[in-house]
C-alpha positions in Angstrom: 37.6 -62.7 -4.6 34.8 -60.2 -6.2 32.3 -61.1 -8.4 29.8 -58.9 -10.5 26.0 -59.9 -11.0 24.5 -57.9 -13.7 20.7 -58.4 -14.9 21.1 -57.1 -18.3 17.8 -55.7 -20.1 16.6 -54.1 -23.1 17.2 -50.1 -21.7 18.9 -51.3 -18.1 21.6 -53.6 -16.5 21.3 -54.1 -12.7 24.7 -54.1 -11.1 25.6 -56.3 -7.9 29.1 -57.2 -6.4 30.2 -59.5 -3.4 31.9 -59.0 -0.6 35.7 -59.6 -0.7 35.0 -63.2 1.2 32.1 -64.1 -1.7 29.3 -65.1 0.7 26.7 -61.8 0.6 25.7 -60.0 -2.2 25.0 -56.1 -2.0 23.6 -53.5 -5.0 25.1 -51.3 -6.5 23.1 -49.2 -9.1 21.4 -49.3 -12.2 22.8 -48.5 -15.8 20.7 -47.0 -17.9 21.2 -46.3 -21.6 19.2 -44.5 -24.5 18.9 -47.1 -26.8 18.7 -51.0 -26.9 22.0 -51.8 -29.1 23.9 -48.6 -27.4 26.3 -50.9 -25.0 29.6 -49.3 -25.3 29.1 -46.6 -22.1 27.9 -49.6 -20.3 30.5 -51.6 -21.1 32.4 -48.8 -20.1 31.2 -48.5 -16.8 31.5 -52.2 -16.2 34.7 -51.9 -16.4 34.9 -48.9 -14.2 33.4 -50.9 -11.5 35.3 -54.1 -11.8 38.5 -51.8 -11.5 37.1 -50.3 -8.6 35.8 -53.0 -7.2 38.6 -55.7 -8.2 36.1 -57.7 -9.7 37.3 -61.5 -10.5 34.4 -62.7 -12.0 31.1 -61.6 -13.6 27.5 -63.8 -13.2 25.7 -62.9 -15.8 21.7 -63.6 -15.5 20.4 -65.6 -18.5 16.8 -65.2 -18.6 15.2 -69.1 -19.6 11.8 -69.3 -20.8 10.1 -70.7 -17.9 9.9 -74.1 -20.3 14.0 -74.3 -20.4 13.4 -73.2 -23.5 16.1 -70.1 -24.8 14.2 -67.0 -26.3 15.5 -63.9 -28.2 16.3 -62.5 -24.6 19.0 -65.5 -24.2 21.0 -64.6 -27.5 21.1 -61.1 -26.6 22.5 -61.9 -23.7 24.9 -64.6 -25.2 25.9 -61.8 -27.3 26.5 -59.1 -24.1 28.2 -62.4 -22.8 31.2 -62.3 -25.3 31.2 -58.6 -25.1 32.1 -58.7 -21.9 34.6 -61.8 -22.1 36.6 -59.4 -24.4 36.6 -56.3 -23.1 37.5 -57.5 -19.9 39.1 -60.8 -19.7 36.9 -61.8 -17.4 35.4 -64.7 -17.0 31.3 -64.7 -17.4 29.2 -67.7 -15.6 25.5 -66.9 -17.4 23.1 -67.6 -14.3 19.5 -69.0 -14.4 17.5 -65.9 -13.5 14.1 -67.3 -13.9 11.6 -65.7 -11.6 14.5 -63.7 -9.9 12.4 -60.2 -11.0 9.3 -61.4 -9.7 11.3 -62.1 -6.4 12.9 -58.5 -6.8 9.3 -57.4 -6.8 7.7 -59.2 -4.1 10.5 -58.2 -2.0 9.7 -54.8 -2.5 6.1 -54.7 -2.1 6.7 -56.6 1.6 9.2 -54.0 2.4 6.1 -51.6 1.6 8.1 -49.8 -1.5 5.1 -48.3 -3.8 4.2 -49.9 -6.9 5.2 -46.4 -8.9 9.2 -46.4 -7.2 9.4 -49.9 -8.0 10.6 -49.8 -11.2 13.7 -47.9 -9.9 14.9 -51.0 -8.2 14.0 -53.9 -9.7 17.2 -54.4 -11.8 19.2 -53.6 -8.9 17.5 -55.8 -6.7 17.1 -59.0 -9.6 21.0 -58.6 -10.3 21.3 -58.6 -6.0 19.3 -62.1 -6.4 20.8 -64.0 -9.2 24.7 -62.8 -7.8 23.5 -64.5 -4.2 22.2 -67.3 -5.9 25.5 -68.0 -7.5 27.2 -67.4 -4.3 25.0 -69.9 -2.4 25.5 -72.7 -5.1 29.3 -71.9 -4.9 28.9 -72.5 -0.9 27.0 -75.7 -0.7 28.9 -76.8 -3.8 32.5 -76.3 -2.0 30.9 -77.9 1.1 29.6 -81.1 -0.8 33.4 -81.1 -1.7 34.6 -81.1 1.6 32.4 -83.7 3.0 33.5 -85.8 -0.1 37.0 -85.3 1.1 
């Protein structure tokens, strides 16, 4: 089974998917649109890539105030959320993504990518971290449930 990570943001959404066995996570690109409340090509190319890809499930990064606390960032995304349950029938786990960007970043700088390119991939690379954080808590989580067995 395939799943979809997406780091959606105010002008981008980082795209990840799994591999067909759901342990690694790989990047794929980033969406871009014009304007903030624009969504309907990347909708459209969501679902482009879930047929393509035979997606089965979308992790959706839900960016917490580092308090727990939800901001205006969280009910965007609440709202994308829904979006994307109807358009594509999917299923969409929202995803703790806190600090996943600054990861993304520091990653970057120790793979000695310069400060002005990194803004290219740090969507790409944050969706790439929340999908394998989901796939890692879906591993231990179905190996807790084998020892319990």
């Amino acid at each position: 089974m395939r799943i979809l990570g997406l780091d959606f943001g105010s002008k981008t959404v980082g795209v990840a998917v799994s591999d067909s066995l759901g342990w690694t996570a790989q990047g794929l690109e980033i969406i871009r649109r014009q304007s903030p409340g624009k969504l309907r090509q990347t909708l459209a190319r969501i679902e482009q890539i879930i047929a393509e890809y035979q997606v089965e499930k979308i992790v959706l990064g839900f960016p917490k105030n580092m308090n727990n606390t939800e901001g205006d960032r969280c009910e965007k995304t609440k709202e994308f959320k829904e979006m994307l349950e109807r358009r594509t029938g999917l299923e969409v786990v929202l995803w703790d993504e806190r600090l996943t960007t600054v990861a993304a970043d520091r990653t970057m700088m120790e793979s000695g990518i310069r400060r002005e390119h990194r803004k290219e991939y740090v969507d790409e690379i944050a969706a790439i971290f929340i999908l394998q954080g989901y796939l890692d808590y879906l591993s231990m989580h179905n190996k807790t449930q084998e020892e319990n067995e």
